[in-house]
C-alpha positions as CSV (number, residue, x, y, z in Angstrom):
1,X,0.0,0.0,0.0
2,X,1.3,3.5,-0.5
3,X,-0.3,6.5,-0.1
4,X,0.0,9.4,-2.8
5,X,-0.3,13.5,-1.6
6,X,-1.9,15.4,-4.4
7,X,-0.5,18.2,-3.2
8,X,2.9,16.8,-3.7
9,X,2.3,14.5,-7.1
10,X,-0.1,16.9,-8.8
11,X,0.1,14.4,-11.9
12,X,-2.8,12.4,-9.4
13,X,-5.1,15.8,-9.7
14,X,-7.3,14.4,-12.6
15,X,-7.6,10.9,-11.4
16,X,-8.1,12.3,-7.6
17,X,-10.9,14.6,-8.1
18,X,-13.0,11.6,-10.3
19,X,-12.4,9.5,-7.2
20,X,-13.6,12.1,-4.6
21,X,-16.2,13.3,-7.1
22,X,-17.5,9.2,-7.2
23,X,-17.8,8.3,-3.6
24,X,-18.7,11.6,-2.1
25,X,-20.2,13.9,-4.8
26,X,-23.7,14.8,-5.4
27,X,-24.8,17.4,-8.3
28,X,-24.5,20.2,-5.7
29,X,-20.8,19.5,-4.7
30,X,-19.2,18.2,-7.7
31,X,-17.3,21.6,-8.3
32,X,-16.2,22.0,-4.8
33,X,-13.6,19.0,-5.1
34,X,-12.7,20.0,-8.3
35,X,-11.3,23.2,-6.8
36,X,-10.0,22.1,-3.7
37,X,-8.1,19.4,-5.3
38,X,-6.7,21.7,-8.2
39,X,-6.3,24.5,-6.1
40,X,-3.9,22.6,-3.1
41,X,-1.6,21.8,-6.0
42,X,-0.2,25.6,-6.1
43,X,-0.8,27.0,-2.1
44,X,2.3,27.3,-0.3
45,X,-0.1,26.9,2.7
46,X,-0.1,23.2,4.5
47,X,-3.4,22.7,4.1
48,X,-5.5,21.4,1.9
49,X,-4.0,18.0,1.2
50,X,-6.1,15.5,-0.8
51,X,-4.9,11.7,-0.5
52,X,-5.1,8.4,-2.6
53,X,-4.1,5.0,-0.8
54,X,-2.8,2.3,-3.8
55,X,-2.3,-1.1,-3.7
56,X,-0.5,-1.3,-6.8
57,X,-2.0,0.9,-9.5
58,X,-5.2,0.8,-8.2
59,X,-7.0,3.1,-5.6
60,X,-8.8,1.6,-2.9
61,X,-8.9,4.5,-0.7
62,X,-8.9,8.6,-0.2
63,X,-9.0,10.8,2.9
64,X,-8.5,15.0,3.2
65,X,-6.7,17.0,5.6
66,X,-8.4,20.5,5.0
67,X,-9.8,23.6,7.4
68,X,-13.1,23.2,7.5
69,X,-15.5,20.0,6.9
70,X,-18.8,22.4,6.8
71,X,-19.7,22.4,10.7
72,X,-20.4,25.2,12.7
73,X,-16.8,24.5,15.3
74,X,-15.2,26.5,12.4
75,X,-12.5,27.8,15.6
76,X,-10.9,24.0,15.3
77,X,-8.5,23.1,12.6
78,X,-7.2,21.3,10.5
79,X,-10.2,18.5,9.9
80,X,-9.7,14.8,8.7
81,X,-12.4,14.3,5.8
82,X,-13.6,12.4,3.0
83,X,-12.1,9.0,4.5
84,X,-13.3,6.1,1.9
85,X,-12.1,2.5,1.7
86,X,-13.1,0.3,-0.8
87,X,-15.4,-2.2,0.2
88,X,-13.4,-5.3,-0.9
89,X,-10.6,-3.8,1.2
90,X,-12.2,-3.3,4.5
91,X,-11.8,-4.7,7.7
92,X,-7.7,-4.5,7.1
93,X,-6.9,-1.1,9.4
94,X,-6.5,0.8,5.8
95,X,-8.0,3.6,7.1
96,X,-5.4,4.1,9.5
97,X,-3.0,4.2,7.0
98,X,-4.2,7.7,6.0
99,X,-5.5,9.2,9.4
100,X,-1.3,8.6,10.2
101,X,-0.6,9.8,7.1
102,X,-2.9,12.9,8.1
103,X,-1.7,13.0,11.4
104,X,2.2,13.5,10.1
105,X,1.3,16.6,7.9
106,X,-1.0,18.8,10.1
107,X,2.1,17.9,12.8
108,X,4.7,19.4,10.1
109,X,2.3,21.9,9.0
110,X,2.5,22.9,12.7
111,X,-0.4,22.0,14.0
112,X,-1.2,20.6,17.9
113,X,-4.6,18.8,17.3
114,X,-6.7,17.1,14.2
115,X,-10.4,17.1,14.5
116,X,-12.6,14.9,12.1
117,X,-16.5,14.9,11.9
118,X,-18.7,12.0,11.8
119,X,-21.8,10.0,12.4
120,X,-20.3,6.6,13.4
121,X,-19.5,5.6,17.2
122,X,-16.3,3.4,18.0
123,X,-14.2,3.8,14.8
124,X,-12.4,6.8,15.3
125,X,-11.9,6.0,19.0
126,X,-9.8,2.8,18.3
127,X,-6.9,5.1,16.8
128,X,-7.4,7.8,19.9
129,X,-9.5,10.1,18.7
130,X,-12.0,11.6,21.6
131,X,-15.4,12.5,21.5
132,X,-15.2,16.5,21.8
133,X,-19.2,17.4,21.4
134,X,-21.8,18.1,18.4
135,X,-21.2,20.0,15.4
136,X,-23.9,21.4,13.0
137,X,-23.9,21.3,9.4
138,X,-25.1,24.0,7.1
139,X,-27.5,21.8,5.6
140,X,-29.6,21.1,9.3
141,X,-27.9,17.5,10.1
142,X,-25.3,17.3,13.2
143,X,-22.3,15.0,13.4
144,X,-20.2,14.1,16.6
145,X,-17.3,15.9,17.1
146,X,-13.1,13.9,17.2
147,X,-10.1,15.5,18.3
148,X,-6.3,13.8,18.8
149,X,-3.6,15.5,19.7
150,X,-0.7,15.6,17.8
């Protein structure tokens, strides 16, 4: 497995922003990863990053490290997003794989903590993330609230 930084192999941009676009895109957000994803390519700033996981040549995985995952605790950055594993590849600790990878750049882009949004109970906590509160989203849901630090 290997994991490929967008921001750092922008030859990936195309291929990455299909991928996001397929497992987390709706008519309404389709644009959105195309412009994060072609826009981290030339920031100087740490953030965003936009990851791939490979086995091989093909992508079984994706995961973001950006400012803001559309919740209302816009005061806590950087935010683990997006994270997708294939289904045939589940069950593996994969995930993992890019919450570390995660986890390494908001460190060197100087950061103390990593927050992440989500629905599900128990994942998150296995790789010491803690429950921090509730978070609403701009469309009227609410997600539970992960911080680690770093």
């Amino acid at each position: 497995m290997r994991i490929i930084s967008v921001k750092r192999h922008p030859e990936y941009k195309d291929i990455a922003i299909k991928y996001f676009q397929n497992k987390w895109g709706n008519p309404d957000s389709m644009k959105v990863y195309e412009d994060c994803i072609s826009n981290c390519i030339t920031t100087t700033s740490p953030l965003p990053q936009w990851y791939l996981l490979m086995d091989h040549d093909k992508i079984i995985g994706c995961a973001g490290l950006i400012t803001n995952d559309f919740i209302s605790r816009m005061d806590l950055y950087p935010w683990f997003c997006a994270l997708y594993i294939e289904k045939e590849y589940r069950g593996n600790g994969y995930g993992s794989l890019l919450l570390e990878q995660a986890k390494i750049d908001a460190k060197a882009g100087g950061f103390s903590h990593l927050y992440l949004c989500t629905v599900h109970i128990g994942y998150y906590e296995k790789y010491g993330f803690n429950y921090i509160g509730t978070g609403y989203h701009p469309w009227g849901e609410s997600s539970r609230i992960y911080g680690i630090e770093l």
